[in-house]
Each structure stands twice: as structure tokens, then as C-alpha cells.
ZADO-1210 file (C-alpha; in nm, 4 decimals, padded with zeros to 6 digits):
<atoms>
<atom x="12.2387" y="11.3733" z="07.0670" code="UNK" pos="1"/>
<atom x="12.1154" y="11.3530" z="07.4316" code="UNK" pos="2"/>
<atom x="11.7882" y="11.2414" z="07.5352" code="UNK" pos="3"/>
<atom x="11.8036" y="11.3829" z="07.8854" code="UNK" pos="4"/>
<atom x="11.4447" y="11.4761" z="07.9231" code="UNK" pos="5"/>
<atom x="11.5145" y="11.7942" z="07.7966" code="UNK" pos="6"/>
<atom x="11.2205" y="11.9901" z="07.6271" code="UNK" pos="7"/>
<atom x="11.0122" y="11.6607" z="07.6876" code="UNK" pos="8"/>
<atom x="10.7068" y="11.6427" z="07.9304" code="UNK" pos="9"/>
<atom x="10.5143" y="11.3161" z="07.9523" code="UNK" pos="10"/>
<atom x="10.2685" y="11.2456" z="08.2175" code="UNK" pos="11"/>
<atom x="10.3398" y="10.9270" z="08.4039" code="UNK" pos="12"/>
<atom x="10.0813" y="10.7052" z="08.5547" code="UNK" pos="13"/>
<atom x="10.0615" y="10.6236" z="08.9449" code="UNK" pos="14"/>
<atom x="10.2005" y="10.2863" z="09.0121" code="UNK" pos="15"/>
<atom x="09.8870" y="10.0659" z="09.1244" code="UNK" pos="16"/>
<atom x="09.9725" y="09.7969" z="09.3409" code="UNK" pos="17"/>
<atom x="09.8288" y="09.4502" z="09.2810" code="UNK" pos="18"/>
<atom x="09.7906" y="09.2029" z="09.5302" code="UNK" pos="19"/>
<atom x="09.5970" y="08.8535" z="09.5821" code="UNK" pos="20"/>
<atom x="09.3088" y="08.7383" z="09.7664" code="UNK" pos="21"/>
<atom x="09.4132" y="08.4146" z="09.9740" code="UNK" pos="22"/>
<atom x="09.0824" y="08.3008" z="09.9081" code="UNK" pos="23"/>
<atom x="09.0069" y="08.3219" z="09.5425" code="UNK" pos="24"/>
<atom x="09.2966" y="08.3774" z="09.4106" code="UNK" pos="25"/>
<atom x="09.2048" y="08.7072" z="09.2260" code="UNK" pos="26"/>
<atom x="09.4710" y="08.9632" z="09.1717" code="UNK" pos="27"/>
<atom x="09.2826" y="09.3252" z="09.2533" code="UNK" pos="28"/>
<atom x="09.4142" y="09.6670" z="09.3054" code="UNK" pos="29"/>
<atom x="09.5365" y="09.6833" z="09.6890" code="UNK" pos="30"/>
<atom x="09.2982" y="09.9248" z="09.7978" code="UNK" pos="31"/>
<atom x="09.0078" y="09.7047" z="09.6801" code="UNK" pos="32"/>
<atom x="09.1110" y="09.4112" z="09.9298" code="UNK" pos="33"/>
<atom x="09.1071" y="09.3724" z="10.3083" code="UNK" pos="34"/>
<atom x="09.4625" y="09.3340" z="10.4500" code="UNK" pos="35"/>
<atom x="09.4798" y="09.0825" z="10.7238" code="UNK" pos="36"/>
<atom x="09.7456" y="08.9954" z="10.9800" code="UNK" pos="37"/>
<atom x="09.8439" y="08.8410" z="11.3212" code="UNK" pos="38"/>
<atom x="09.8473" y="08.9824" z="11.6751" code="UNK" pos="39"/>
<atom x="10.0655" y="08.9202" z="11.9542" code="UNK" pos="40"/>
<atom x="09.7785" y="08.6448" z="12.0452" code="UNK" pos="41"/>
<atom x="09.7992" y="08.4710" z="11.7027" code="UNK" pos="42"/>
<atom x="09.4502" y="08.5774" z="11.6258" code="UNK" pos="43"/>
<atom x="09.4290" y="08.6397" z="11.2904" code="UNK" pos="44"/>
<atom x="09.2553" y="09.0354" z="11.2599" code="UNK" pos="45"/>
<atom x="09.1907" y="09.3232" z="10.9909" code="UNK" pos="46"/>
<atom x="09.4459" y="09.5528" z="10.9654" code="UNK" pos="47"/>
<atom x="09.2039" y="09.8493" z="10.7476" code="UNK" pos="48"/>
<atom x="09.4928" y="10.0888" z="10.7652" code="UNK" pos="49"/>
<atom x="09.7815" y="09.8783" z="10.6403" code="UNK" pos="50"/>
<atom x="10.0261" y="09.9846" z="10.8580" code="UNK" pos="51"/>
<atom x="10.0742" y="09.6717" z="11.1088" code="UNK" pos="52"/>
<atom x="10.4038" y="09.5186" z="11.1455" code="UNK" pos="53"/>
<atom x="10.4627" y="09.1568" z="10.9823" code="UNK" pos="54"/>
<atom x="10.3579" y="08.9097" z="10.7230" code="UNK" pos="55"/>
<atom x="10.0051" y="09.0439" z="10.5718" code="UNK" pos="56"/>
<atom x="09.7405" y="08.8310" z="10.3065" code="UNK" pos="57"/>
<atom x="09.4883" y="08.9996" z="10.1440" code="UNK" pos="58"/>
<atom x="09.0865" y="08.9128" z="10.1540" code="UNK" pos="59"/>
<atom x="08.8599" y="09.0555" z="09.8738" code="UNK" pos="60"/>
<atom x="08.5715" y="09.2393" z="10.0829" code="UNK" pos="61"/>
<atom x="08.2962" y="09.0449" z="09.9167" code="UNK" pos="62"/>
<atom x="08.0855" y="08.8032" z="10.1840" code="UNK" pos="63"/>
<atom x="08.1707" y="08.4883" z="09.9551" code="UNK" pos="64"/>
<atom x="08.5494" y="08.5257" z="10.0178" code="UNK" pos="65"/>
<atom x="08.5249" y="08.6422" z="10.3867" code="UNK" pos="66"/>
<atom x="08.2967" y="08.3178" z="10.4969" code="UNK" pos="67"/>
<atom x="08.5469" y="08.0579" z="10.3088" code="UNK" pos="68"/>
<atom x="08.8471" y="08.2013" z="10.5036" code="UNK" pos="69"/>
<atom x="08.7353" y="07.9304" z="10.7727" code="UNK" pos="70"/>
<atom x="08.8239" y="07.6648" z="10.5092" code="UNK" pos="71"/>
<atom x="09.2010" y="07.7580" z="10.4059" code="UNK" pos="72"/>
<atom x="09.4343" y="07.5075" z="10.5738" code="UNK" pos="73"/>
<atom x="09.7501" y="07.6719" z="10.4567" code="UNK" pos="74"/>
<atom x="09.7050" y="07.9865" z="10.6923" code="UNK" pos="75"/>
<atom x="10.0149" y="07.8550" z="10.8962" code="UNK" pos="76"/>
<atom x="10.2176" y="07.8588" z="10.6283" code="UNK" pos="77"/>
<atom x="10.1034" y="08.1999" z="10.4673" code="UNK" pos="78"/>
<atom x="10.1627" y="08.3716" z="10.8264" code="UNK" pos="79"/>
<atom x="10.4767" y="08.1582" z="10.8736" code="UNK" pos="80"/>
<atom x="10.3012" y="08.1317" z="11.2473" code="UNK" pos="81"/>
<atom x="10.0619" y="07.8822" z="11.4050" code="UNK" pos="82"/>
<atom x="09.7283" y="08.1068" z="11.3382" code="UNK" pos="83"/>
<atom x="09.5209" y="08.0236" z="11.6448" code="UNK" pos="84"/>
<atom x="09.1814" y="08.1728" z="11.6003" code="UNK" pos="85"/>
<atom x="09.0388" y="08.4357" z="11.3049" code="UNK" pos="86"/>
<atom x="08.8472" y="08.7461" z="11.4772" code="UNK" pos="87"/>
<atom x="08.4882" y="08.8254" z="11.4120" code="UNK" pos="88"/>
<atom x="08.5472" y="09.1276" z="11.2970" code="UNK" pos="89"/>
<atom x="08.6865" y="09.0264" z="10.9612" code="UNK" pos="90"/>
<atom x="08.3418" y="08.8804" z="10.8685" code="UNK" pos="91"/>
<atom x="08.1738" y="09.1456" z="10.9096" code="UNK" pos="92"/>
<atom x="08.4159" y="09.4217" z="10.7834" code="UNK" pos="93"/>
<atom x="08.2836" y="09.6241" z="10.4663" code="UNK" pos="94"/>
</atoms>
């Protein structure tokens, strides 16, 4: 007796990627988290659409996470690149 899907219908859920804020270490849906990532300039910036080239962390969007960024001292080693400065505009990005 085959099983080939024949005759059967089952509904199959969307895959929902997971991912982990750098900060606090929460695992979160991808969509719910800020993607970050390096320039050309080693600045460390938002990438909202996702779709930079490279190594990319994830931030949680709440203020808590986004003002402790400062404090990691590991963000050479998660970039695998000497991160020179963090842009502005990823502490203030909703």
C-alpha cells in the first residue's frame, strides 16, 4: 500500500522563522525584530527591509534593548568586522 499523498489533503503551516535579539537574548518571530548590519563605513545601521548583503543580528524594537546596544562588547565578533560607530537611526527606529 502506497502512501503517496493520494486522496489526502492536509493543510500545512507557514514556516516562521525565529531569530535572536543580540541584546536580550530572546528568540522572537523574525518579523518582530529589527535586523541590523554593517556598511561599507563599518557603521553599524538598520537594515528594515532585510535584504542587505552580509552578516546580520537582530534587535527586539523595544527602547530597553535598543539603548543597551551601546554596552555589547562582542559586536566585533558577531559582525566578524571591527564595528566602528552604531547610527542614530537604530535608536530611534519603531
Amino acid at each position: 500500500m502506497s502512501r503517496g499523498g493520494i486522496g489526502i489533503t492536509s493543510k500545512k503551516k507557514s514556516h516562521i522563522p525565529v531569530r535572536t535579539c543580540i541584546v536580550c537574548r530572546k528568540k522572537k518571530a523574525k518579523g518582530e525584530l529589527i535586523r541590523l548590519s554593517v556598511d561599507q563605513d563599518n557603521t553599524l545601521i538598520a537594515d528594515m527591509n532585510g535584504t542587505r548583503k552580509g552578516r546580520g543580528a537582530y534587535l527586539c524594537r523595544n527602547q530597553f534593548c535598543r539603548e543597551k546596544l551601546t554596552l555589547i562588547k562582542k559586536m566585533d565578533r558577531i559582525f566578524k568586522t571591527d564595528v566602528r560607530a552604531i547610527s542614530s537611526t537604530i535608536r530611534s527606529t519603531n
